[in-house]
N, C-alpha and C positions, 0 to 999 in steps of 0.2 A: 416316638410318635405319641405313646399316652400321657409320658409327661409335658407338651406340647399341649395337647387338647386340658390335661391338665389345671394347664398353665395359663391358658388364656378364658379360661371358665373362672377360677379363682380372681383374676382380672376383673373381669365382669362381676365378681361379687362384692366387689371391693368397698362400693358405697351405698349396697340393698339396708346394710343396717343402718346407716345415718339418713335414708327416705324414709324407712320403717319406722322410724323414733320420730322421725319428724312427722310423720302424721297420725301417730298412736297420741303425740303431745295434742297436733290439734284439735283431733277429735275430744279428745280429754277436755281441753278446753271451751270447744262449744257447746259440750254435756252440762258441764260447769256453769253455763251462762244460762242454759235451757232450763237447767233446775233453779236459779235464782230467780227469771221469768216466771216459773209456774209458783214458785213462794210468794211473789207480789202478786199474783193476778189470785192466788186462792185470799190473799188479805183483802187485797179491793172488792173481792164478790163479799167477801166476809161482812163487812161495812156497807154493801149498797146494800143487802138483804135486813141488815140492822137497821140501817137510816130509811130504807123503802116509801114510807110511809112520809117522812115529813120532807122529801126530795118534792122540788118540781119536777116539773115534766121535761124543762131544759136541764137539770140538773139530772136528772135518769138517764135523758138522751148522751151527757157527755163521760159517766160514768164506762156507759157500755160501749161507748166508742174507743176509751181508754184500756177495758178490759179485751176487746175483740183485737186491737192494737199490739196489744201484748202478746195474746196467743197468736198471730198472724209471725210476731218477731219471733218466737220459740219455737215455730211450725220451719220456716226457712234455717233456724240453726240445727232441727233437725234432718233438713233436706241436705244442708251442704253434711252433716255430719255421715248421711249413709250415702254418698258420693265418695265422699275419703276414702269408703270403708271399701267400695269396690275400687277407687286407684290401687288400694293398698291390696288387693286380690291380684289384681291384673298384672301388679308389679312381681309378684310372687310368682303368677303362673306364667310369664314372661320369660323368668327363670328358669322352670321346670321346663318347658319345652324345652330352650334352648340345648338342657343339657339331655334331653329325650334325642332329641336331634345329632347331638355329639357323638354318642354312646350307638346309634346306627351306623353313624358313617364310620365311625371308627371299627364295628364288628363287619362294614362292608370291605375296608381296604385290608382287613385281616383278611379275609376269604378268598379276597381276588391275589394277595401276595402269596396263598398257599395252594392255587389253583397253578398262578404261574411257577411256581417253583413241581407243582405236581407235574406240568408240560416239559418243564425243563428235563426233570430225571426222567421220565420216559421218552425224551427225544434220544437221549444221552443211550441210553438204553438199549433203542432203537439200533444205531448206530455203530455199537459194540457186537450184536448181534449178525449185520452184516458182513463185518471185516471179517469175525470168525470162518463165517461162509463162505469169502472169498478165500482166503487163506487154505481153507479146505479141498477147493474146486482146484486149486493149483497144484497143491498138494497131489490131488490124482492124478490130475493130467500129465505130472510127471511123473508116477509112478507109471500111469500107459506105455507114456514114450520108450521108459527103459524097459518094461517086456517087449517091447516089439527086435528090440535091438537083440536082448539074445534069441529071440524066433530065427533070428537071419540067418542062423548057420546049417540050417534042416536043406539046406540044397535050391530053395529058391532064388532067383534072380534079383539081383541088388533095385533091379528096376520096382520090380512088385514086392521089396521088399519097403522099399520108398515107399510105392502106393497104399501098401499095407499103414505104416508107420504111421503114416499121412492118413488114413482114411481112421486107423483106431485113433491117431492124436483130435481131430474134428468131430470123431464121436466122444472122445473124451470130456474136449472141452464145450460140446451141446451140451453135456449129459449135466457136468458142474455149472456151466450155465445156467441150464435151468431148474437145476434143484438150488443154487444162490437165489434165482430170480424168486422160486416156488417159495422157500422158507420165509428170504422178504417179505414178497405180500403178505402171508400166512400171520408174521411179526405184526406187520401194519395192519391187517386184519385185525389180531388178535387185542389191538389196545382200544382200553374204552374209549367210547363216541363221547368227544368232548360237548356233542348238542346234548345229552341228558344231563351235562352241570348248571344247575340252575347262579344266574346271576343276583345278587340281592336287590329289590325295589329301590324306589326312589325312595327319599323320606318324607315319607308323610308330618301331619301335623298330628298332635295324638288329639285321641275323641276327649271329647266331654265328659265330666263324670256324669253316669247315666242319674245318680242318687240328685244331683244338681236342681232348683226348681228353677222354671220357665216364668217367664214373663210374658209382657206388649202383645201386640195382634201376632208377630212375627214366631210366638211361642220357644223364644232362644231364652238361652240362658242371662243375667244381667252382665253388661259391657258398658264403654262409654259414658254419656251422660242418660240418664233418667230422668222423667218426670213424674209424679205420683198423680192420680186421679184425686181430686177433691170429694167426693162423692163415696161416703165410709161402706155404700155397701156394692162398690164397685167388683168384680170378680176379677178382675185381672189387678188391679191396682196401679204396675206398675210398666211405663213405656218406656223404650230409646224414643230419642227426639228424631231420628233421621223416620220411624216408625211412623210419626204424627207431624213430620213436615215442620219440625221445629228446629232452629238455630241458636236460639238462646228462649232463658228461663222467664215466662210470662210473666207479665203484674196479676196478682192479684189470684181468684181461683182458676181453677183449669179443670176439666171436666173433660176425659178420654171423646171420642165419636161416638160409642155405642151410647155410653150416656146420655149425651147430648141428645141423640136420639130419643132415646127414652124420655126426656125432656122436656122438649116438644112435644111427643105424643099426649104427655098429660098437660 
């Protein structure tokens, strides 16, 4: 059975390391583009703050639409890049449950196999215990019968010696009766109440790690897709989209509720 559970966990790991590389590569590579973005956009600031002065005023206008352009395109290759980075979480702890999961049911069908085999030998037990007792109870009752027999010669009447023989042979076999019956119980009595064997739960899902930080209004840990707050001195930062009633990834900026709020008010 454990090379089984095993076997089919190994199974399942089969291709964690070719999704692992594959998105360690991607992220790598949109790092790569975002750093080359912020090289051009630090040289474009470099030159408009140089030329400042003999720019028009449509020439300033298009400079800074070209520089905001740019960090707008380094801003999304950092969005998709900390998306990867929790696929590449989830794929991992994916894993880890699964095999948290494995490792319970497998210590539960251990328990339950050594519970039945514990019922088994104490039936067995049980059993062996009886026969003795009956074996015993017979055992007397014929040794009654044959005292009665030589009693018969002291002058009594074969009738009342009948009655005799007959009434020790039925007190005999009461008597083995019920000390087989007595011991019995006493046997069945005396074995443990199979209701104080606790059976193992169900399996659960394992907790969170408590160290973990919390995100969105929902205060969970980060999952799924994300959205980040536009707004640098947002306190939460970051949502799930099912959190803020989103399906896909807005144009442009996006500003949580509470903000928004705040927004308005001023």
């Amino acid at each position: 059975m454990t090379a089984l559970y095993l076997e089919h966990y190994l199974d399942s790991l089969e291709h964690l390391p070719i999704e692992l590389q594959r998105n360690f590569t991607l992220m790598r590579d949109l790092d790569a583009r975002a750093q080359n973005l912020m090289k051009n956009i630090d040289q474009l600031a470099d030159d408009y703050l140089r030329n400042i002065k003999s720019l028009s005023a449509e020439d300033k206008k298009e400079q800074l639409n070209k520089i905001q352009n740019l960090f707008n395109k380094a801003k999304e290759y950092g969005d998709d890049k900390v998306q990867l980075a929790i696929q590449t979480y989830e794929l991992v702890d994916k894993h880890i449950r699964r095999l948290d999961s494995d490792l319970a049911r497998f210590e539960s069908e251990i328990q339950d196999k050594a519970l039945s085999s514990r019922n088994q030998d104490e039936s067995n037990s049980t059993k062996k215990g009886r026969k003795k007792m009956k074996e015993k109870g017979e055992k007397k009752k014929r040794s009654g019968n044959s005292s009665e027999e030589d009693s018969g010669g002291t002058g009594r009447s074969k009738k009342k010696q009948k009655k005799g023989a007959g009434a020790l042979g039925n007190a005999g076999s009461t008597a083995s009766s019920g000390s087989a019956a007595g011991v019995g119980v006493d046997s069945v009595a005396g074995l443990p109440g199979l209701a104080g064997i606790a059976h193992p739960s169900d399996v659960l899902d394992m907790p969170v790690d408590p160290n973990e930080p919390t995100y969105c209004l929902c205060h969970q840990v980060s999952y799924g897709e994300m959205i980040g707050c536009d707004n640098p001195d947002c306190p939460i930062e970051w949502f799930h989209f099912a959190c803020v009633g989103l399906t896909t990834k807005p144009k442009g900026k996006w500003y949580c509720p509470k903000c928004t709020a705040d927004r308005k008010k001023k």
